[in-house]
Every structure is written in structure tokens, then in C-alpha cells.
C-alpha positions in Angstrom: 0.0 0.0 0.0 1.6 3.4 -0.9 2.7 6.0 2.0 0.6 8.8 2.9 2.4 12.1 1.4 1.2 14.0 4.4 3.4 14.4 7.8 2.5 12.0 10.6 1.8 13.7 14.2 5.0 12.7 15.4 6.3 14.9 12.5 6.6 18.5 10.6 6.0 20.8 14.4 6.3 21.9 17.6 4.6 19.9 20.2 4.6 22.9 23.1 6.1 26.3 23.0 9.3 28.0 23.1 10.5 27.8 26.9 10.3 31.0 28.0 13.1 30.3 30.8 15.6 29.3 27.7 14.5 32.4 26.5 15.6 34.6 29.7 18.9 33.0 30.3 19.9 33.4 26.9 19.3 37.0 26.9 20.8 37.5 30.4 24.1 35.8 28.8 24.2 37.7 25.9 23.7 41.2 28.7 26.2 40.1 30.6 28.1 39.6 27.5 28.0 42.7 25.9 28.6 44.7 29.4 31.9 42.8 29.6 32.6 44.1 26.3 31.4 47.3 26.9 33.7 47.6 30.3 36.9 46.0 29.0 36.8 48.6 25.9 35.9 51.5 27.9 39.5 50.8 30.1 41.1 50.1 27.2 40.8 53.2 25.5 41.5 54.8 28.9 44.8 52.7 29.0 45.5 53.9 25.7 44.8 57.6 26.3 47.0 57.7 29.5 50.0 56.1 27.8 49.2 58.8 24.6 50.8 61.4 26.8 53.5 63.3 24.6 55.1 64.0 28.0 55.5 60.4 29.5 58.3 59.3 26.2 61.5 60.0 26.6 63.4 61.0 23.0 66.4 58.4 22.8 69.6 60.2 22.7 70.8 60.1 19.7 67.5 60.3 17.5 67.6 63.1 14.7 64.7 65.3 14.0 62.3 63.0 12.1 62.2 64.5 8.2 58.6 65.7 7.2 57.1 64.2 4.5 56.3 65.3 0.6 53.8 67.8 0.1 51.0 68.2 0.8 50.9 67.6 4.4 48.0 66.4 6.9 47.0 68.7 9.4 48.2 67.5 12.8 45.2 68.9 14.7 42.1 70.1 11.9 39.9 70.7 14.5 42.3 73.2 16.5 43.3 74.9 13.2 39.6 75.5 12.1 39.2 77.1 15.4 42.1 79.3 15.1 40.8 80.3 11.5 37.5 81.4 13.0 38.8 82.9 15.6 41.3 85.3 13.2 38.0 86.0 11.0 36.0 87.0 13.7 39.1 89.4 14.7 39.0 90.5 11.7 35.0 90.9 11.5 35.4 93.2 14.9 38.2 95.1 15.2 39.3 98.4 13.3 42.5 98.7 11.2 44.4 99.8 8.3 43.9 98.1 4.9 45.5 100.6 2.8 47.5 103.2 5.3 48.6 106.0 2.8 44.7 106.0 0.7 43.5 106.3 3.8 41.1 103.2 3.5 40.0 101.6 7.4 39.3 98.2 8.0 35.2 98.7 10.9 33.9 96.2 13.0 30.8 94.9 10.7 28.1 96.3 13.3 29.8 99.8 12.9 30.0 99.7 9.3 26.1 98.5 9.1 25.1 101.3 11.6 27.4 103.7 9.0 25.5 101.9 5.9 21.9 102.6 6.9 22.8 106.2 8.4 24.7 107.6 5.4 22.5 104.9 2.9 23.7 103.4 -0.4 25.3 105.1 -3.3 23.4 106.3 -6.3 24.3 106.3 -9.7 24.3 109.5 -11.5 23.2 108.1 -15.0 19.6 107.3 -14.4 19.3 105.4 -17.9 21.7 102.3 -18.7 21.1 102.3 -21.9 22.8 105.9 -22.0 26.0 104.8 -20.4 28.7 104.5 -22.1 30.8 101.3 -22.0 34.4 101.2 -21.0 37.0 101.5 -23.7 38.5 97.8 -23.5 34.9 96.1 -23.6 32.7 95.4 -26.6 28.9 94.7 -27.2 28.0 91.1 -27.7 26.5 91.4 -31.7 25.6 87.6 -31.9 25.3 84.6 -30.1 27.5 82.1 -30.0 26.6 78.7 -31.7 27.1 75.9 -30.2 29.5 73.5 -31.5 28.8 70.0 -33.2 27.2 68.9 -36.4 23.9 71.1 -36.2 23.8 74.1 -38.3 
């Protein structure tokens, strides 16, 4: 007689539930785990970082001044350099100074020259028509446009 294609009872699932104790302990493991982890890395960075200290090697004696390498160069410390550059533009942004000494052109703080700006207001131009003003001596009038290049014509 032929054989059933279908699974017997004994066969094909689960005959209770996932024990939910199995369950707990695994996950309790896998906690304790990933603290260990967590805890050995954390003092091993800290180890690292301690023995970092420029100040705790001791130059052997007879060590010559490492040679730098080929250009270009990477920045030691970008993070302390981009400080250093906002710090000289905000100098620059709020304190006076000379630009150009013997013209007699002054470098204001940008709240002083905005307080100059709206008190003394923008420049005007004197020729109230564009079309009127003359172009400089070195510049022509565009008379066509340009075509673009390639087989079209």
C-alpha cells in the first residue's frame, strides 16, 4: 500500500512552546556579555589615552629630527586649526585697522559699518538710464550669439 504524502503527528511541528526560561537565560548571557565588552573597551581606551601622553616618552639620545614628509601635508590637529581660522575671521570681522594706510582706507567692526551703511544709505548712480552709459573703452557689445558646436547648423 503506498505511504501517505502527508506528515504524521510525530512529524513536521512543535509539540509545546518555546520555553520562556531558555529564552531569559539566553538574553541574560548575551547582557552580561555585551557589558563585559562594553567595560573591557571602555578601560582600554583609557589605558591607551593615559600612555598617549606626549610628555611620558623620553626621546632616545641620539634620534635626529624626524624628516617631514612630501607635500601636501596632513594637518596635525584640523579641529584646532579650524578654530584658530575662526577665531582670526571674527578678529578681523570686529576690530578696526588699516587696509591701505597712505589711501586712507580703514578696515570697521561689521556692526559699525552697518550702523554707518543705513545712516549715510547706499550710493546712487548719477546716469539714471543704462542704456545711455557708455561702455568702458576695452569692452565690446555682444552682436551675436555664439553657436554651439557639433554637427547642427
Amino acid at each position: 500500500m503506498a505511504t501517505s504524502p502527508h506528515a504524521t503527528r510525530s512529524q513536521g511541528y512543535e509539540r509545546s512552546d518555546a520555553s520562556p526560561r531558555g529564552l531569559l537565560y539566553f538574553a541574560l548571557i548575551m547582557a552580561a556579555i555585551l557589558a563585559a565588552t562594553s567595560l573591557s573597551l571602555i578601560w582600554l581606551f583609557k589605558y591607551f589615552q593615559k600612555a598617549e601622553n606626549p610628555g611620558s616618552f623620553v626621546a632616545a639620545p641620539f634620534a635626529a629630527e624626524r624628516p617631514l614628509p612630501p607635500p601636501p601635508r596632513v594637518q596635525p590637529n584640523p579641529r584646532e586649526d579650524l578654530q584658530n581660522y575662526y577665531q582670526s575671521q571674527q578678529n578681523l570681522l570686529n576690530s578696526y585697522g588699516w587696509i591701505d594706510r597712505q589711501n586712507g582706507i580703514v578696515r570697521l567692526p561689521i556692526d559699525r559699518a552697518m550702523e554707518l551703511l543705513l545712516q549715510r544709505g547706499l550710493p546712487i548712480r548719477s546716469a539714471a538710464n543704462p542704456q545711455n552709459t557708455p561702455l568702458p573703452k576695452n569692452e565690446n557689445p555682444a552682436t551675436s550669439i555664439p553657436q554651439p558646436r557639433g554637427s547642427a547648423r
